[in-house]
N, C-alpha and C positions, 0 to 999 in steps of 0.2 A: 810365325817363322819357325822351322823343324830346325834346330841348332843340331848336330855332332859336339858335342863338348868335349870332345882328345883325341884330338891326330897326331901327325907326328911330317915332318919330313927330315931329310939327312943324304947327305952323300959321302960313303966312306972313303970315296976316291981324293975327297980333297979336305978329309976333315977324320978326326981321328974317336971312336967310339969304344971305349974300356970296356964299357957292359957286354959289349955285342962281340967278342973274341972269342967265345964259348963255342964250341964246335956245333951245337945244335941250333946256333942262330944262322947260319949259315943261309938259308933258304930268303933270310931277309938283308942280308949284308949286301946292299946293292941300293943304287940311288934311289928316291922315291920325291917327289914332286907335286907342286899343282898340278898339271897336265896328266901323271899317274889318279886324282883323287878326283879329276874333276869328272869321269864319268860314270865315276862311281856314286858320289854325288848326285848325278842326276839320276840314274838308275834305282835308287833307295830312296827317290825323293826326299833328299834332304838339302835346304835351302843355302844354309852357311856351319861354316865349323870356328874351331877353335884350334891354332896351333901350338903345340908345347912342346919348352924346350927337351932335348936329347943328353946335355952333354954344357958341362960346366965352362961355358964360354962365355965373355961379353960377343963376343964376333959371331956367335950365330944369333943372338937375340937381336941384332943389329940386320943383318942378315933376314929372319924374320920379318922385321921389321919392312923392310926392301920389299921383300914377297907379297907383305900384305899390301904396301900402299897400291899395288897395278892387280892384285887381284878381288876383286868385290867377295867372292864366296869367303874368304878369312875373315870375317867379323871380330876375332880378336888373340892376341898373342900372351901364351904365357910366356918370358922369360926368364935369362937367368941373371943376375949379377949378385957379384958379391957379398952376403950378407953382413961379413964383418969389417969388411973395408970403411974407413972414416969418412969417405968420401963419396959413401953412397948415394947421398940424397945429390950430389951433384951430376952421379952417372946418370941417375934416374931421369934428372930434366933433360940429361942431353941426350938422353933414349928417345923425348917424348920431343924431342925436337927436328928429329929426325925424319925423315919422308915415309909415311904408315906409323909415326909415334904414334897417333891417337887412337892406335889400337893396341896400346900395350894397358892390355889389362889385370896382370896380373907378375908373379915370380913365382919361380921355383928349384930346389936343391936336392939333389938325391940323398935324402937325408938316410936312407933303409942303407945307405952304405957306407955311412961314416961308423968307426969303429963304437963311438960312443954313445949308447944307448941314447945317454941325457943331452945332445945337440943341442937340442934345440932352448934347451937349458940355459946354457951359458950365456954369459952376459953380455957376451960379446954379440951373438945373435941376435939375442933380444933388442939390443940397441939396434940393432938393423930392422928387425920387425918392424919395431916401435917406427920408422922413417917409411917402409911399404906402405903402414897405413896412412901416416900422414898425408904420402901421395894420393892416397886413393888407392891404393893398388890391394890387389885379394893376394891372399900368399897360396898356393898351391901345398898341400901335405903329404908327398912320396913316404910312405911310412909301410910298415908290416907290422904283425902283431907287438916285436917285441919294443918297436917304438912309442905305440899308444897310451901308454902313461904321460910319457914325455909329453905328446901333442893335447893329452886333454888339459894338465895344468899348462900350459902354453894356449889355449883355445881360452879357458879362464883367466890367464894371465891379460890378454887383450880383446876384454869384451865389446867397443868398439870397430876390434878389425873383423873382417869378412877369412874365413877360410874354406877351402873345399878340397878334400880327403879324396886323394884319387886312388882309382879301385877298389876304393870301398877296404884299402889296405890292404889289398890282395889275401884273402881269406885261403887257407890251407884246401884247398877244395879237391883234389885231385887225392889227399889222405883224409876225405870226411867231415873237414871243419875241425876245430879247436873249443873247447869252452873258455879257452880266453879271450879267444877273437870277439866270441858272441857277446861278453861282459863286458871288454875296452869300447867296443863299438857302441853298444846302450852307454857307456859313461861318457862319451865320445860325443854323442846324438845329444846330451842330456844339456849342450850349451847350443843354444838358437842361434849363434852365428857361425855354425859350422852346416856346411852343404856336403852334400856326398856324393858323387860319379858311379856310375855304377858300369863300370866299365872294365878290361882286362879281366871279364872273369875266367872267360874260357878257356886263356893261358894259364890261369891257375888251376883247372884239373887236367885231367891227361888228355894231352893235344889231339890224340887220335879216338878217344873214345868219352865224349860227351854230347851231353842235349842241354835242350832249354829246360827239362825236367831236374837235372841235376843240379843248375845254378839256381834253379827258381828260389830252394830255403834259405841261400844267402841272402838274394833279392828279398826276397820276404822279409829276414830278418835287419835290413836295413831300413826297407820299406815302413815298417812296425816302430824302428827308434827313430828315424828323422822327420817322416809326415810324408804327404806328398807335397808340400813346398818347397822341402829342401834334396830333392834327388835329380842326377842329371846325367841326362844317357851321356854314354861316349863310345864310340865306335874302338878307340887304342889301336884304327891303322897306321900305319902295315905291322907293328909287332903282333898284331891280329893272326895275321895270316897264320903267323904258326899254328893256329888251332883251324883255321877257317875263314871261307871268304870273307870279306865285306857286306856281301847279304846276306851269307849264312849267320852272322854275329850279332847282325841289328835287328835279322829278324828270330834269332831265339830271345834277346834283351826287350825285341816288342812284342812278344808270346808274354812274356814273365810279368812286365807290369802291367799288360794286357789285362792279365789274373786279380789285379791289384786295385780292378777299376778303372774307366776311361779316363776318370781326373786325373788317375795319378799319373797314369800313361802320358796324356797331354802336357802338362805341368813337365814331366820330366825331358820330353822331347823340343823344351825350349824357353818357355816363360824361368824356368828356376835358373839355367844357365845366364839370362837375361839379368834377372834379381844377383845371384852372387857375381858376377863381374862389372856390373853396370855398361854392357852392353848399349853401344848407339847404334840402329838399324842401317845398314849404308844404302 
């Protein structure tokens, strides 16, 4: 099975998006759907995706949720709910209760935007944590460089949970890379239950003038700390589009680990997503 592991859908018309008010998202501030993804989908030959959340709601995870039980190609739902709410582990059941629960495989929080570096830190969190994994559930890691400290003592704090680092923490790419990125990322790799996405790169250098040549060293350099067991394509439609189609993005991301060997390529295009979410084929 060729998994997409990060898509995305939203309709701003009837649901409200903080991130996306920036004058330059513009070109994507408009509804986007199954029926937008699904011939894209088949045109990139890819068999099922993963949808995650947008936007700090129980009502679109729920929502989700609806999307996935009628459509087969969604194999599995990040969402969101509360981390620090007391009550989590009760929202949790009643997510999984719901019609497409059993494809809630995961949560996640825009953490790269809370004021405080250490989020993920506090205790308050952590006791949430601590209830994702109970469930089962993988936690999703929306982080940038200057959160990666936080997330690697938090990846060693819960060596039983499952985590998976999307974007690869979106690497300064569009200014050269960072050698902090390079360092947090190897210390980041360095705990076997963190998976990595490799995805939204090409948002992250300049939308109008990148290749598969230019993201390849980040890829590399992921590719190098996690193995190829633990990397997982993700398409990151429609916030894609700002840089480029839908083909133009999976096929510079399957040039790059093309480079990296056919296992790694294979592996990334589906069995790892499988492994870090616990994926049921539908």
């Amino acid at each position: 099975m060729i998994i997409d592991g990060h898509q995305h859908f939203w309709d701003p018309a009837r649901a409200d998006y903080p991130w996306m008010n920036a004058p330059e998202l513009a070109p994507i501030r408009r509804a986007f759907g199954p029926a937008d993804l699904a011939p894209l989908l088949k045109e990139n030959g890819i068999d099922a995706s993963i949808v995650v959340q947008c936007r700090s709601a129980i009502e679109e995870t729920e929502e989700f949720l609806r999307v996935a039980s009628v459509t087969p190609s969604v194999i599995g739902v990040v969402g969101w709910a509360d981390l620090i709410d007391d009550a989590l582990g009760n929202t949790l059941d009643r997510l999984r209760a719901l019609p497409g629960g059993g494809k809630l495989v995961g949560l996640r929080h825009q953490v790269h935007d809370e004021a405080d570096p250490d989020w993920l830190l506090r205790a308050d969190v952590k006791r949430g944590l601590a209830t994702v994994f109970d469930r089962g559930l993988t936690y999703d890691l929306l982080v940038r460089t200057r959160e990666l400290p936080a997330a690697i003592a938090t990846a060693k704090a819960f060596p039983e949970g499952r985590f998976v680092l999307d974007h690869a923490a979106k690497p300064p790419i569009a200014d050269g890379g960072s050698a902090e990125w390079f360092d947090r990322i190897a210390a980041l790799a360095a705990h076997g239950n963190v998976w990595c996405k490799v995805s939204g790169l090409a948002t992250e250098a300049t939308w109008s003038d990148w290749d598969a040549e230019r993201l390849f060293p980040f890829v590399q350099h992921v590719a190098n700390c996690f193995g190829e067991d633990r990397l997982i394509f993700g398409s990151d439609w429609p916030v894609c589009l700002l840089a480029g189609s839908y083909g133009e993005i999976k096929g510079a991301l399957d040039a790059c680990l093309a480079q990296l060997g056919p296992t790694v390529r294979q592996k990334a295009f589906g069995a790892n997503a499988q492994a870090a979410y616990r994926l049921v084929a539908a």
